[in-house]
Structure formats: C-alpha cells, structure tokens
PALO-708393 format. One line per 3 residues: their letters; for each residue x, y, z of C-alpha. Coordinates in steps of 0.2 Angstrom, whole numbers, plus 2048, in hexadecimal, padded with zeros to 3 digits. Layout:
residues N
A> X/Y/Z  ...
***
This chain:
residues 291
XXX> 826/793/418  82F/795/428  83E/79F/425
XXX> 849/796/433  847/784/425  840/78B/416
XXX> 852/78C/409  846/791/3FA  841/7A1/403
XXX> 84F/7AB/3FD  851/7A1/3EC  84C/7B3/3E4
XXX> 850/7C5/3EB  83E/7C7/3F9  831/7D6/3FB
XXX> 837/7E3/405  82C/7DE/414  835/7CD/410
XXX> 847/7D4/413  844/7DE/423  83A/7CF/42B
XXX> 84B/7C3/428  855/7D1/42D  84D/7D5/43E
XXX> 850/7C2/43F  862/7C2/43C  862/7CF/44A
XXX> 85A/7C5/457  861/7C5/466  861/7AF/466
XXX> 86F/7A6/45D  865/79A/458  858/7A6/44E
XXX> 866/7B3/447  872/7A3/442  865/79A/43B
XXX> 861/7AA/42D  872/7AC/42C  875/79A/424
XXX> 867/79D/41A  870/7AE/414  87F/7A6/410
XXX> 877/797/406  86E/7A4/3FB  87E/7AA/3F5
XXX> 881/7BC/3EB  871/7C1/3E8  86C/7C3/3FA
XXX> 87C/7CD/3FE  875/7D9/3F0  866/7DC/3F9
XXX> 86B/7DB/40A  879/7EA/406  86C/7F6/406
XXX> 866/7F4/417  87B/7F9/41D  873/808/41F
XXX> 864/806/426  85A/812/432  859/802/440
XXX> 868/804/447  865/7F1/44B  85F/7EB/43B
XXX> 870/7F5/436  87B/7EC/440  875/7DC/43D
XXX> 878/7DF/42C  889/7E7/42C  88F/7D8/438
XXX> 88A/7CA/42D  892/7D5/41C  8A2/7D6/424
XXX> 8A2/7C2/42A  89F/7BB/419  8AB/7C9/411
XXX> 8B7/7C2/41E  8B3/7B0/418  8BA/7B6/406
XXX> 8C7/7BF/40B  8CD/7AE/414  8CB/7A5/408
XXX> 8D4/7B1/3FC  8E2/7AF/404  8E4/79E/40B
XXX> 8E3/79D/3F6  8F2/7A9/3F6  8FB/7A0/402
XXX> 8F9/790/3F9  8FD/796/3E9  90D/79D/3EC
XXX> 920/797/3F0  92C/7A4/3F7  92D/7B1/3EB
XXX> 91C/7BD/3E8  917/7CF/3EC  91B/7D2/400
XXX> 90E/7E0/3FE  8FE/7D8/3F7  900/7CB/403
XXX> 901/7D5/410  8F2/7DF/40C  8E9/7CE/406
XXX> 8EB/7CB/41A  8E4/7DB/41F  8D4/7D9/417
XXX> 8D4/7C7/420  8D2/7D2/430  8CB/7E2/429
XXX> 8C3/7DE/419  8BA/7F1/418  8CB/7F5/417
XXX> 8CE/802/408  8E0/7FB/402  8E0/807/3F4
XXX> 8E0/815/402  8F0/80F/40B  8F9/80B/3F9
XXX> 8F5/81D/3F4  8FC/821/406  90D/819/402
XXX> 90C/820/3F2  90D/831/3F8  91B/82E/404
XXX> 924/826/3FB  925/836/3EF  926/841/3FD
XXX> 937/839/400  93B/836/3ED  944/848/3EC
XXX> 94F/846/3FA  954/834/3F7  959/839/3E5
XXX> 964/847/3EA  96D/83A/3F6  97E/836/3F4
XXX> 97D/82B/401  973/81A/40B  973/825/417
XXX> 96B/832/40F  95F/827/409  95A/821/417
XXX> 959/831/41F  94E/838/411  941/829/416
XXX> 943/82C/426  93E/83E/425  92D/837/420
XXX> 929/82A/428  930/82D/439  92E/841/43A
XXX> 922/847/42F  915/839/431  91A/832/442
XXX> 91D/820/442  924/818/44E  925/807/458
XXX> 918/803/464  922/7FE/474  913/803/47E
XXX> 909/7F8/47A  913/7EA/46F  908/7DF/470
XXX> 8F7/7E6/469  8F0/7DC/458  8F0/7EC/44F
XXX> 901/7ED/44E  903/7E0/443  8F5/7E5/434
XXX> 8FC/7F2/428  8EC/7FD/429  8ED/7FF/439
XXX> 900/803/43C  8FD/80F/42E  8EA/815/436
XXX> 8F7/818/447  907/81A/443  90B/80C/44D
XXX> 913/7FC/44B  91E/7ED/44E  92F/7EB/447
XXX> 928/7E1/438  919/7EB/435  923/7FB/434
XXX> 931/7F2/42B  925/7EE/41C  91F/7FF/41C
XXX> 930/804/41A  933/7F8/40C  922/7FD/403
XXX> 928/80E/403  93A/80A/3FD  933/7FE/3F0
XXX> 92A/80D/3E7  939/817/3E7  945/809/3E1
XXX> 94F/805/3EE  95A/7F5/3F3  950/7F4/401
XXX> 94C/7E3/408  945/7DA/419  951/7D1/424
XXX> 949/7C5/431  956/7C9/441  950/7BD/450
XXX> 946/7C7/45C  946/7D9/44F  942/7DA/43E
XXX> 94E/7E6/434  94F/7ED/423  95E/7EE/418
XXX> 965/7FD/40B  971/7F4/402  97C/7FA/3F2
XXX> 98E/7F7/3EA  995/803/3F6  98E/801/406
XXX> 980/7F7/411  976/800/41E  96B/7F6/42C
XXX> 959/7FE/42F  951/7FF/43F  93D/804/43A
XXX> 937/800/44B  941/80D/454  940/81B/447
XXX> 94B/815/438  95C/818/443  96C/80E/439
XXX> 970/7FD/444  983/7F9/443  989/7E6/440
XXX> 98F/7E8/451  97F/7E8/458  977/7DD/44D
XXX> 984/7D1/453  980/7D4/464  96E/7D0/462
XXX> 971/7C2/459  97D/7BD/46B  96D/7C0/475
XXX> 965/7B2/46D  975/7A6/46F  97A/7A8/45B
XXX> 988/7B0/453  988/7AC/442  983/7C0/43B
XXX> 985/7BD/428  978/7AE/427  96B/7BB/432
XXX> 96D/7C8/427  969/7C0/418  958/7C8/40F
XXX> 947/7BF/415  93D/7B9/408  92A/7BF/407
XXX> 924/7AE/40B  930/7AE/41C  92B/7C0/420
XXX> 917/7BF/41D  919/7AE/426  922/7B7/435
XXX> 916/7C6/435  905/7B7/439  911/7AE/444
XXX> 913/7BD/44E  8FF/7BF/452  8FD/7AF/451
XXX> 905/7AD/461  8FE/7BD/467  8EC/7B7/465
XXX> 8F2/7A4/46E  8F7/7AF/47D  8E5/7BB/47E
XXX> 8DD/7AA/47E  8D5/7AE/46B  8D2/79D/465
XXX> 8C8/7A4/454  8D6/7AE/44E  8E6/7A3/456
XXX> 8DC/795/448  8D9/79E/43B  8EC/7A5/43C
XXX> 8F0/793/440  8EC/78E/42D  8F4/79B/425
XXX> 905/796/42D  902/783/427  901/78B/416
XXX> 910/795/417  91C/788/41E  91A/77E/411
***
C-alpha cells in the first residue's frame, strides 16, 4: 500500500525495515512527503510514538532529527491542550506555581520541572536559617536576597528585555535572568516554601512583591536585586502613568491576574517579532483567562 494514502499501514507496530523506510520519509526534504507520514503518525495514535521513541537516538543523525522534531511537536500539542484545559477549568484562585510551569512545558515540554522545583527547594532551605533568626522584614528579605541575588546571581535582564526567555521559568532560572514578573514568581516560589506573607502585586509598568505582617509592610523590587521600594516611589511611578490612587495598586494580584499578565507580556512581544504561530497560540490562552 502506498504509505503516502494507506492509514491501515501502521494499524499494528511494523518490521524494522518497515519503520526506518517511514522515517527516511518523515525526513524528506519535500513538505508534502514528510507532512504527509506525519498525518499518518498522528492518526495511529500511542502505539507509534512507542516505536518511533526508539529511533530519538538513532545513528542517522537525520533519521534522529526527524524523529526528535516530530516527538516534541505532538508533546507540544499535549502540553497545549493541558493547559488550555487548566485555564478553562479554573476561576481566580489556584496554584500560581503549577500553572506557571504547566506554561513552560507548552514552550519547552522536555523541560524536567521536577529539576527546577528541586532547585527552589534547595534555596529556599539555604535561606531557611537566616530568615528564621530574623527579627525583622527586613531581615527577611535580606536573608532571601543573599540567595537569590548574591550567591546564585539573579538579576533583571535590562540588556536585553525583551528576549522570550525571559518570560519562561526554566529559562530565567537556566540564566539567572529575567523580567520583573519572572523573577517576581521566583521570588514568591521560594518564600512560599518558607512560609512567608509573601504575595505579587501587579504595579503598571513593574511587577513587585510584598512582605507583609502585623507590624510592618515591605515593597520588593526582584528585578533589581530584591532592594526595598518606599510608598513614595511606588507613588511616583504610579504619577508616571497619570494615576495616584496608591492603596487600590498595591492590592495583591490574584494567580489568575498575574499568569494572565506574564502571556500578555510575550504575547505582545511575539506581535512585535512578526511571530504569528506563537502570538495565536498565546492569543487563546488570554481569551481563557479573561474570562
């Protein structure tokens, strides 16, 4: 049967000499061939993927990359779908952190998130000892900031603001680089371990985090190194964009409002580099979320 029309062809896992023959297909250098074994890959379903993960790594290094491109499309199709399912099934409450990393894989779906939660595991309980022996926000936050800013770099990435990466948590913590969201949720991940009345607030223009208590309330600036921001100037930026009414800004973002502001950001990012693909898929994320 002629594999470019013939959908019983893979109705049960082929010979060897079967496999290699549809995969030199995939890789052909004509759309038309290498989409056409592609539809027929998808309509099998699991039990191709089975087979065709052994061949990831393959001694063709074009046999190889064939394989490894169409894996990580169809694991990006799931990891879409996954989370257009998480954004429809939730209000404004949930778990900032799964969704964030539930977004991730929709980019990076070989991402290893048990990795990067193991990583703000650890720092999180390298700060534990000197937030404990605090008798202060400030001390707090100075404890956090040891980590974070001094021992394993972070910063904001004013040099190049504008770069995707900056915006997926695997990367800002593969870099140690980010926006004043990104950094701001790594921030929070890390206080959430610990216990701490931590929580996003959604300034215009800069994203901050609050330490708040009975006794006192301190502004978090991630994106320049953790360094406490006075009402004062929180006013002042709030003057900047022609608004003055400080107590509604500083009220605590909801996940829904913060994961909705982190696409929004790269969705406009992906308009402006002319990335139609990635602009739509971001596009229907954000009609889920502003509902």
């Amino acid at each position: 049967m002629n594999p470019l029309t013939g959908s019983s062809l893979l109705a049960t896992t082929p010979s060897a000499a079967r496999q290699r023959a549809f995969l030199t297909l995939l890789a052909d250098d004509d759309p038309a061939i290498s989409n056409a074994i592609e539809a027929q890959l998808i309509l099998s379903g699991e039990a191709t993927l089975s087979w065709l993960r052994e061949y990831r790594l393959d001694a063709d290094p074009t046999l190889r990359k064939a394989v490894r491109a169409f894996l990580l499309k169809q694991s990006r199709v799931k990891a879409d779908l996954t989370f257009l399912n998480f954004c429809k099934s939730h209000a404004e409450y949930f778990d900032l952190e799964e969704a964030v990393w539930l977004f991730v894989l929709t980019h990076n779906p070989e991402a290893c998130i048990a990795a990067y939660q193991a990583q703000l595991d650890d720092w999180a309980e390298e700060a534990r000892r000197g937030v404990e022996e605090s008798t202060s926000g400030s001390g707090v936050v100075a404890a956090i900031n040891q980590v974070l800013f001094v021992n394993q770099g972070f910063r904001g990435n004013g040099e190049d603001y504008y770069n995707e990466l900056n915006s997926y948590l695997d990367s800002v913590i593969d870099l140690r680089r980010g926006l004043p969201i990104s950094l701001s949720c790594v921030y929070l991940f890390v206080g959430r371990r610990l216990g701490l009345p931590l929580v996003g607030i959604g300034m215009p223009g800069h994203f901050l985090c609050r330490y708040q208590t009975a006794q006192e309330e301190l502004l978090i600036d991630p994106f320049h190194g953790g360094r406490i921001v006075s009402r004062g100037e929180a006013l002042l930026r709030l003057i900047q964009f022609s608004l003055n009414d400080l107590d509604v800004h500083l009220q605590p973002i909801t996940p829904k409002r913060c994961l909705q502001r982190l696409i929004a950001n790269l969705h406009l990012l992906y308009k402006k580099h002319g990335n139609i693909a990635e602009s739509t898929r971001l596009q229907h994320y954000l009609l889920l979320l502003s509902r």
